[in-house]
FIRO-505852 format. One line per field, with one value per residue (C-alpha): residue number from 1; residue in three letters; y, z, x. Coordinates in steps of 0.05 Angstrom, whole numbers. Layout:
<pts>
baro = [NUM:...]
tordren = [ALA:...]
yy = [Y:...]
zz = [Z:...]
xx = [X:...]
</pts>
This chain:
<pts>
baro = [1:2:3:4:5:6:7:8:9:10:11:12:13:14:15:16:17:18:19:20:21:22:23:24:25:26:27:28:29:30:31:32:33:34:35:36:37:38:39:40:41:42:43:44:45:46:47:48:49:50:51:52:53:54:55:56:57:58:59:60:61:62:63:64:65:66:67:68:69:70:71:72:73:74:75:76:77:78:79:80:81:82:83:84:85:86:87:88:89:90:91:92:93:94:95:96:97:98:99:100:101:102:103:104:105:106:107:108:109:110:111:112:113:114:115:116:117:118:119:120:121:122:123:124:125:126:127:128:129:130:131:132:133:134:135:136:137:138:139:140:141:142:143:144:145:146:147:148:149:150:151:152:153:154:155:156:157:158:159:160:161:162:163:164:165:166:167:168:169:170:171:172:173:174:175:176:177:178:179:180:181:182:183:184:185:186:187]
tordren = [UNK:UNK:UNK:UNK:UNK:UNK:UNK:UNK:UNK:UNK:UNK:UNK:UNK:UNK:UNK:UNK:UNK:UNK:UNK:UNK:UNK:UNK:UNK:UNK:UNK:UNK:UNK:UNK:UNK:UNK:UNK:UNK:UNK:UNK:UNK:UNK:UNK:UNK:UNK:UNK:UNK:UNK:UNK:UNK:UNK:UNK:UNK:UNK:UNK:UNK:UNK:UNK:UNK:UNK:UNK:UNK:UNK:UNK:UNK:UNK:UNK:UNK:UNK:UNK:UNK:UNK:UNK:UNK:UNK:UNK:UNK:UNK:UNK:UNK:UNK:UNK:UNK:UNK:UNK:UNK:UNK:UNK:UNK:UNK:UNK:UNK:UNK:UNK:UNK:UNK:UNK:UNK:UNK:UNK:UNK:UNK:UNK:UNK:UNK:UNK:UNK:UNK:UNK:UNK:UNK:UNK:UNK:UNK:UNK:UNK:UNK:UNK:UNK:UNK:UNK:UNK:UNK:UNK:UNK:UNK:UNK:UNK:UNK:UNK:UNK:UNK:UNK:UNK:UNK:UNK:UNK:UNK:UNK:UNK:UNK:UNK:UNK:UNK:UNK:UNK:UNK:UNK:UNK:UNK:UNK:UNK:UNK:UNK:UNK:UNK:UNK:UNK:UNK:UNK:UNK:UNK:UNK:UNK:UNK:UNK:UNK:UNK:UNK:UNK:UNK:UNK:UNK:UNK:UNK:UNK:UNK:UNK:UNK:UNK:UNK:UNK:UNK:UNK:UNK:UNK:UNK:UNK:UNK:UNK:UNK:UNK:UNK]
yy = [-441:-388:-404:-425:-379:-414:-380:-364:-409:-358:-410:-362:-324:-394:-411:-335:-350:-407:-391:-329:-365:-421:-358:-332:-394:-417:-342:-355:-429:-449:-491:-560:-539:-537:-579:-581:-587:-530:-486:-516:-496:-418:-415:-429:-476:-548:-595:-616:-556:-546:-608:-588:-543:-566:-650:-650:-605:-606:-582:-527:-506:-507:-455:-414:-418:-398:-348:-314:-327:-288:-231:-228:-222:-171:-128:-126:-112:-43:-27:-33:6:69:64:121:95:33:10:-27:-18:-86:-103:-48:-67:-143:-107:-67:-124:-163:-113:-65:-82:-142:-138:-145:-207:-230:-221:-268:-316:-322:-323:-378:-419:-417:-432:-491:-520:-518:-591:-595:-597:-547:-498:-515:-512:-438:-425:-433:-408:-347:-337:-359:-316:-252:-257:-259:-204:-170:-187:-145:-96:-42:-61:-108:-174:-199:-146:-146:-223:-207:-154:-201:-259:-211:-191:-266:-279:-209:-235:-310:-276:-221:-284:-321:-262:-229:-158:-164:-124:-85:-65:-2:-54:-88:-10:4:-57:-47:19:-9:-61:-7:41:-7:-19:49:45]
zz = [1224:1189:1118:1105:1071:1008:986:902:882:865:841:811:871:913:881:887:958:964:920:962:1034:995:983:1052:1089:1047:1061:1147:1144:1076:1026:1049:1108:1058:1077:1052:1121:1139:1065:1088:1148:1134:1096:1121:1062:1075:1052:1003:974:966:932:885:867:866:873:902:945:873:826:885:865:795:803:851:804:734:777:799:736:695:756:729:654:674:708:648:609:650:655:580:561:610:572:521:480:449:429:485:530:539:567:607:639:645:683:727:743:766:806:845:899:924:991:966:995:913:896:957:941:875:901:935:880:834:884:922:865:811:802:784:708:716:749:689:636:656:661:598:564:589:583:508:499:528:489:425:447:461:388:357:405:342:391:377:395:431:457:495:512:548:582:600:620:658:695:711:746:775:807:825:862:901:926:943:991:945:951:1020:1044:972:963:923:871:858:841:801:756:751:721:682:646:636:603:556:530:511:455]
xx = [-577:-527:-503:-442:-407:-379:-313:-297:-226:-174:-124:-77:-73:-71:-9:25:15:36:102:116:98:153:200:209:215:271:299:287:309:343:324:343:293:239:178:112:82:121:90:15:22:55:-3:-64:-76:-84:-40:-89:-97:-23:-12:-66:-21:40:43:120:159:198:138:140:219:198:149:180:246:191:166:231:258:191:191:265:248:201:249:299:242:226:298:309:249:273:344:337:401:379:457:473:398:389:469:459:395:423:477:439:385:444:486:428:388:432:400:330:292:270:347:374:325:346:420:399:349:412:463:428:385:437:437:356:345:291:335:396:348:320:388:413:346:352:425:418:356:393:453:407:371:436:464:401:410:453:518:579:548:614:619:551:566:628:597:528:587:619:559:547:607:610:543:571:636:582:545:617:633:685:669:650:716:719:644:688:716:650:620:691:680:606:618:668:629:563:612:635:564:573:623]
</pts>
């Protein structure tokens, strides 16, 4: 008889799976098409093991929408630290992080997290953490602090009328305003 072969928990890596396998399916079929049968099944995880992980299709959003949301933090992080100016770095990597890449799969799904789960608390509350923590940040920054929250607002709704379609026959003015807003972080 052949030994079973026993294999080591990777939990961490469990739940990345299960967060991206979340991720694209809400990409293909939307978020109100979310299922955990359909995650388990994506997966190759039982449904066990995926409520191990995460208890409710909810507990699910909330980590997909930390994840996203720290993947995010990250990648103003790296864009600040490759600005050689520091007045103004981090409004201009808020701005870029927000305006490039639009296409990407991570940046859609994000679109869509803040879009479609606006309502959830958990989705609010990482919201406004982040927006408050970024417009602190922004204030030590060396730069006019209202200045740098204009220009981090700005970038908001620049992003919220992208996602509404608003550029869609003006891609020109969305690139005009963009430059705009990063040469004002230069004054």
């Amino acid at each position: 008889m052949a030994p079973i072969k026993q294999h080591k928990k990777q939990p961490a890596e469990t739940r990345q799976q299960l967060l991206a396998v979340a991720g694209n399916l809400i990409l293909e079929h939307g978020l109100v098409n979310l299922t955990l049968d359909a995650v388990a099944k994506a997966s190759g995880i039982s449904k066990g093991g995926l409520l191990h992980h995460f208890p409710s299709k909810q507990h699910l959003l909330n980590g997909l929408i930390f994840d996203l949301h720290e993947r995010f933090r990250q990648r103003l992080a790296e864009l600040a630290a490759a600005d050689p100016v520091p007045e103004g770095r981090f409004a201009r990597a808020y701005l870029k992080a927000v305006t490039m890449n639009r296409d990407e799969p991570r940046n859609k799904l994000c679109s869509i997290l803040a879009i479609e789960a606006r309502g959830e608390p958990a989705m609010r509350s990482a919201w406004r953490d982040s927006t408050r923590e970024m417009l602190r940040r922004q204030s030590e920054s060396g730069a006019d602090p209202i200045d740098m929250a204009i220009i981090h607002l700005a970038a908001d709704g620049l992003w919220l009328a992208d996602l509404e379609g608003a550029f869609e026959d003006s891609p020109e003015l969305f690139q005009r305003i963009v430059a705009r807003l990063e040469q004002m972080t230069r004054r």
